[in-house]
C-alpha positions in Angstrom: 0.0 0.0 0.0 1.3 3.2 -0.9 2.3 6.0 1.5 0.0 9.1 2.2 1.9 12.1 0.8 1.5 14.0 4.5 1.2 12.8 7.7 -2.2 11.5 9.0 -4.2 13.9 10.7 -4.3 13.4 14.3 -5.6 15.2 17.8 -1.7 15.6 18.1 -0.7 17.2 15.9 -3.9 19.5 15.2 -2.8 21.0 18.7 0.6 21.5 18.0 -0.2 23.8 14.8 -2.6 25.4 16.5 -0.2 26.6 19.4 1.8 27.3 16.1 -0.1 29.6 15.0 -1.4 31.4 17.9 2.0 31.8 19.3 3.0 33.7 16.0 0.1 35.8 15.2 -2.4 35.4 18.4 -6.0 33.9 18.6 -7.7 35.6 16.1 -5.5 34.2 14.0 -7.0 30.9 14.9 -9.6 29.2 12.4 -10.3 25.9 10.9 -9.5 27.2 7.8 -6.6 28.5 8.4 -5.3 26.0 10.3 -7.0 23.3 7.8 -4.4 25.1 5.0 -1.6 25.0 7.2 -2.1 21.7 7.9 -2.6 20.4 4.0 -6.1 19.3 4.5 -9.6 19.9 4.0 -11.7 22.4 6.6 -14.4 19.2 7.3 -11.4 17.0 7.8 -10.7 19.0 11.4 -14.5 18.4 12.7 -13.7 14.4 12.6 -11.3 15.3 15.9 -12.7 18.6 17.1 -16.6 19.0 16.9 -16.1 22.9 17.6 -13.2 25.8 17.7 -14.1 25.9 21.4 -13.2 22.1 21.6 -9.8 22.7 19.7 -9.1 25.7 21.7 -10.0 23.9 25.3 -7.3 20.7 24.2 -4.6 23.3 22.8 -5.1 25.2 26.7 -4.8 21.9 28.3 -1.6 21.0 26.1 0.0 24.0 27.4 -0.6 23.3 30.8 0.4 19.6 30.5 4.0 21.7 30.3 3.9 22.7 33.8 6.2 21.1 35.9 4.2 19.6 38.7 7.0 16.8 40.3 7.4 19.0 43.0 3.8 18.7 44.5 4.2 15.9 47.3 7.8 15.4 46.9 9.1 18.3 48.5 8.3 20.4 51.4 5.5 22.3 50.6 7.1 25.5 50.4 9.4 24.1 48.3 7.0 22.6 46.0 5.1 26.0 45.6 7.9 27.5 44.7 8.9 25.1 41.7 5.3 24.7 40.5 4.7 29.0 40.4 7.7 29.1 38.4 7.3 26.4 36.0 3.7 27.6 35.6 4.9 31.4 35.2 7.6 30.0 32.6 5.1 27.8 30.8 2.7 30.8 30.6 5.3 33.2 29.2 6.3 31.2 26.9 3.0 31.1 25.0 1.8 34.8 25.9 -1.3 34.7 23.6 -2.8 31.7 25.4 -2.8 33.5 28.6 -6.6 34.1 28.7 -7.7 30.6 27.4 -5.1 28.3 30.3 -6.5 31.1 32.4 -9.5 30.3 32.3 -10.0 26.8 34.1 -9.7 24.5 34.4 -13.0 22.8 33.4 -13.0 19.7 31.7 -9.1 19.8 31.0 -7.4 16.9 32.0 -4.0 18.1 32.6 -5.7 21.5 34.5 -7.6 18.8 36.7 -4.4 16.8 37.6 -2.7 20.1 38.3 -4.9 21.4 40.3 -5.4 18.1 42.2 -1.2 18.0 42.8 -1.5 21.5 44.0 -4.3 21.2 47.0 -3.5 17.3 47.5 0.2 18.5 48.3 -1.2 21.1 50.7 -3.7 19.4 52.3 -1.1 16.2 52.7 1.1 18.4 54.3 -1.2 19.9 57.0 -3.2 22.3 55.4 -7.2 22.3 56.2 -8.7 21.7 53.1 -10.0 25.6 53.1 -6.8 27.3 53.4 -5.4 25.1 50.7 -8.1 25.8 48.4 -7.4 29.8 49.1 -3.6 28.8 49.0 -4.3 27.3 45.4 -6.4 29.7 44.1 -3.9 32.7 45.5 -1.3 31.2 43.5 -3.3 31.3 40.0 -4.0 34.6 40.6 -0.6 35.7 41.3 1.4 33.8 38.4 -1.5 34.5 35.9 -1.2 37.8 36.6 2.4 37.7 36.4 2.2 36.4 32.8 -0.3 38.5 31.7 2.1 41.8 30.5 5.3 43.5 31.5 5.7 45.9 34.1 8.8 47.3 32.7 7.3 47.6 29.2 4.6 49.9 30.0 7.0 52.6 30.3 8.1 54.5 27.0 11.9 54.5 26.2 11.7 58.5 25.7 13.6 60.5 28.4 11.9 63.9 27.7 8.7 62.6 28.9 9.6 62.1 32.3 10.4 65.3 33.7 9.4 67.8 36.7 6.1 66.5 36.1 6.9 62.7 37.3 10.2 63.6 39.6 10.6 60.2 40.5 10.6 58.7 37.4 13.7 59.9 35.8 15.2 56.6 35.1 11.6 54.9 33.9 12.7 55.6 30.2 15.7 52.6 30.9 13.0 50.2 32.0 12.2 48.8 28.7 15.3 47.6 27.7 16.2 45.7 31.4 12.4 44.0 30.5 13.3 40.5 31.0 15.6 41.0 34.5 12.9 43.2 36.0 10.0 41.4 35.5 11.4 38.0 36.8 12.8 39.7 39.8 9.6 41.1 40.1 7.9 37.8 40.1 10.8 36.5 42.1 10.4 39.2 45.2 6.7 38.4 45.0 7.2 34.7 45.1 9.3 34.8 48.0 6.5 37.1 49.7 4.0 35.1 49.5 5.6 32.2 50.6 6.7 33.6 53.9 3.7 34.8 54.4 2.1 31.4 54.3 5.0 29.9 56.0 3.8 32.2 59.2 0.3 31.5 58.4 1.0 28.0 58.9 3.3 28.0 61.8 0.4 29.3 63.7 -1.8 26.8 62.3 -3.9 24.7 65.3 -4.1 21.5 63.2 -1.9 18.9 63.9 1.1 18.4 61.5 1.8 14.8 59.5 4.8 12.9 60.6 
């Protein structure tokens, strides 16, 4: 039997150029007809895998999140494990900025969202957490890495030195934000990180529960 010209179509590799695509050139980029002729196949040929867009677009958010690094969660002190997962998850996001507001939102009936989110309050809760501070704990971390990936600090200041003047006295060095983007954001995120976690470190030590051996 002879072989197909191009690679059989698959939920697999449907994902992958879809993350493609928005990576480059965003969601509304996204169609099944574009993504049908970037693919080498025929519009209809998409629906046999994906019944809607919103179908494709939930398994290509739950591809993403499969990257997050969740080993941590149960191995490692809690702390610890916080620590690794936030920045894995941060990383993860970052890396595919035009997803943000699809992961985001979850997770639903994603798989790998699920199996995160389990990790994330099973470690807690394992390691002495009552089961409502870990679910604040959990959700407190979402909202800070999420948020974290959502833009830049640094590049929401102009690079123009005449516009900060006696107006904005403290902001005479904003204009050299932009091009130290990357190290201030992730020390950002790092100061932030390390915040939160003492804070829950003291907000455990006075904890009443009794702690696992």
């Amino acid at each position: 039997m002879a072989r197909p010209r191009s690679p059989l179509l698959s939920r697999e590799r449907i994902v992958a150029a879809a993350i493609a695509l928005v990576d480059a050139e965003g969601l509304a980029a996204l169609s099944t007809r574009r993504l049908a002729t970037q693919l080498g196949v025929s519009g209809p040929s998409l629906y046999n895998h994906f019944a809607t867009k919103d179908d494709l677009l939930e398994a290509v958010a739950d591809a993403v999140t499969a990257q997050v690094d969740i080993s941590a969660l149960g191995a490692r002190p809690w702390p610890d494990a916080l620590r690794a997962w936030a920045t894995s998850y941060r990383r993860t996001l970052a890396e595919h900025p035009n997803l943000v507001p699809v992961v985001a939102h979850g997770p639903g009936r994603r798989p790998h969202a699920l199996r995160l989110a389990d990790a994330v309050y099973g470690a807690l809760v394992d390691a002495g957490w009552p089961p409502r501070e870990a679910t604040r704990i959990g959700a407190l971390m979402r909202f800070f890495v999420v948020g974290a990936a959502t833009g830049s600090f640094a590049a929401g200041f102009v690079d123009d030195p005449e516009l900060y003047g006696a107006d904005y006295p403290h902001l005479s060095d904003a204009h050299r934000l932009q091009a130290r983007r990357r190290e201030i954001d992730e020390a950002a995120f790092e100061t932030g990180l390390d915040a939160l976690i003492a804070g829950l470190e003291l907000r455990f030590a006075g904890l009443p529960a009794v702690r696992p051996a």
